[in-house]
Each structure stands twice: as C-alpha cells, then as structure tokens.
C-alpha positions as CSV (number, residue, x, y, z in Angstrom):
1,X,-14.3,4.5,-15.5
2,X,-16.2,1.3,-15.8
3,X,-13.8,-1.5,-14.1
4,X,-13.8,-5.6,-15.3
5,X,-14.2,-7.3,-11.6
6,X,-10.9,-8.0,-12.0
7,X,-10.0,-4.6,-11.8
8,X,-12.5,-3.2,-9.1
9,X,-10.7,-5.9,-7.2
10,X,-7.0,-4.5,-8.0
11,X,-8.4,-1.0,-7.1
12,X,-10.3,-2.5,-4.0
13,X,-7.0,-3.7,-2.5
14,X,-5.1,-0.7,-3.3
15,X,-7.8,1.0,-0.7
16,X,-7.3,-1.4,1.8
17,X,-3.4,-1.7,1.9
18,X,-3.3,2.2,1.5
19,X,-5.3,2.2,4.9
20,X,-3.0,-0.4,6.4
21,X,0.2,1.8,5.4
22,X,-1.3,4.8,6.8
23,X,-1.9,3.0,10.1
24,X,2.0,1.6,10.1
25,X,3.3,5.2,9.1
26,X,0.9,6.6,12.2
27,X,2.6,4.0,14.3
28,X,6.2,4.3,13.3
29,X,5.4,8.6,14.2
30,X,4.4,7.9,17.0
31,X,6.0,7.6,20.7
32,X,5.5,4.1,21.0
33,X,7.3,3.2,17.9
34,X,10.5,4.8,19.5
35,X,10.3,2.4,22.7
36,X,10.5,-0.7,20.8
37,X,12.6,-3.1,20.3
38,X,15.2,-2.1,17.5
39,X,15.1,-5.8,15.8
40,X,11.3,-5.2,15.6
41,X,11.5,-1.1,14.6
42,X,13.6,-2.6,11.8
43,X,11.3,-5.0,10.5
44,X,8.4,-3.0,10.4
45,X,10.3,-0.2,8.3
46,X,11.4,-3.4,5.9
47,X,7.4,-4.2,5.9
48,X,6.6,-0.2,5.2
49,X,9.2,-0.2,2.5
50,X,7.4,-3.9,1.1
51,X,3.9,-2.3,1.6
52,X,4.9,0.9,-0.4
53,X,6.7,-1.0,-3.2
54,X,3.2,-2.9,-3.4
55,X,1.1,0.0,-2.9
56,X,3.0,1.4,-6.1
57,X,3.0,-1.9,-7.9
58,X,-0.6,-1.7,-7.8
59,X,-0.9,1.6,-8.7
60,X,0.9,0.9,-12.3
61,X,-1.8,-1.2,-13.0
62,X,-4.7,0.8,-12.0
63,X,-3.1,3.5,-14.7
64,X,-2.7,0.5,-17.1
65,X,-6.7,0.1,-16.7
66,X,-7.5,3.6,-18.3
67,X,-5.0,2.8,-21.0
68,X,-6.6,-0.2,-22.3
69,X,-10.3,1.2,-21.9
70,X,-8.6,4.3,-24.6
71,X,-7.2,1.3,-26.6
C-alpha cells in the first residue's frame, strides 16, 4: 500500500504505542505488578484500557487508508 506521510505517520505510531502496551501488559503479568500499590495498579489498568481504546482508534483509520486508495 503506498501511504500519504500523513498516513505512514498514523501507522508509525500505531507501532510504537503497540510496543508500549505490550510492555504495560508484560508488567501488569508480572510479580511486581501484584506488590504495588492498589491506587497505582488501578491507574495503570485505566491507562491500558486508554492505550487500547487508542491503539483501536488508530486502527479504524489505518483500515480507512485502504478504502480510500480503492475509492
């Protein structure tokens, strides 16, 4: 698919928050996640839920790309 900048840097961002949530859902598996505070265990599964509502956000978009190049 042959992206506008624009759009290489929608998909671009995708990458790098995907990476990001990956990290945070490796943390909040892991041991340490348990022996933390539960004010802060709660905020960072309110920023995973934030990051995944984004992550899927973008994702619409990237699919809208494909659409318009058909158009």
């Amino acid at each position: 698919m042959n992206l506008q900048p624009y759009q290489q840097r929608v998909v671009e961002e995708k990458a790098e928050l995907d990476k990001k949530l990956s990290r945070l859902e490796a943390f909040m598996n892991s041991i340490s996640f348990i022996e933390i505070d539960a004010q802060d265990a709660h905020l960072l599964r309110e920023q995973w839920r934030c990051m995944t509502d984004y992550s899927n956000c973008l994702s619409l978009r990237i699919e809208r790309f494909s659409q318009e190049i058909v158009k």
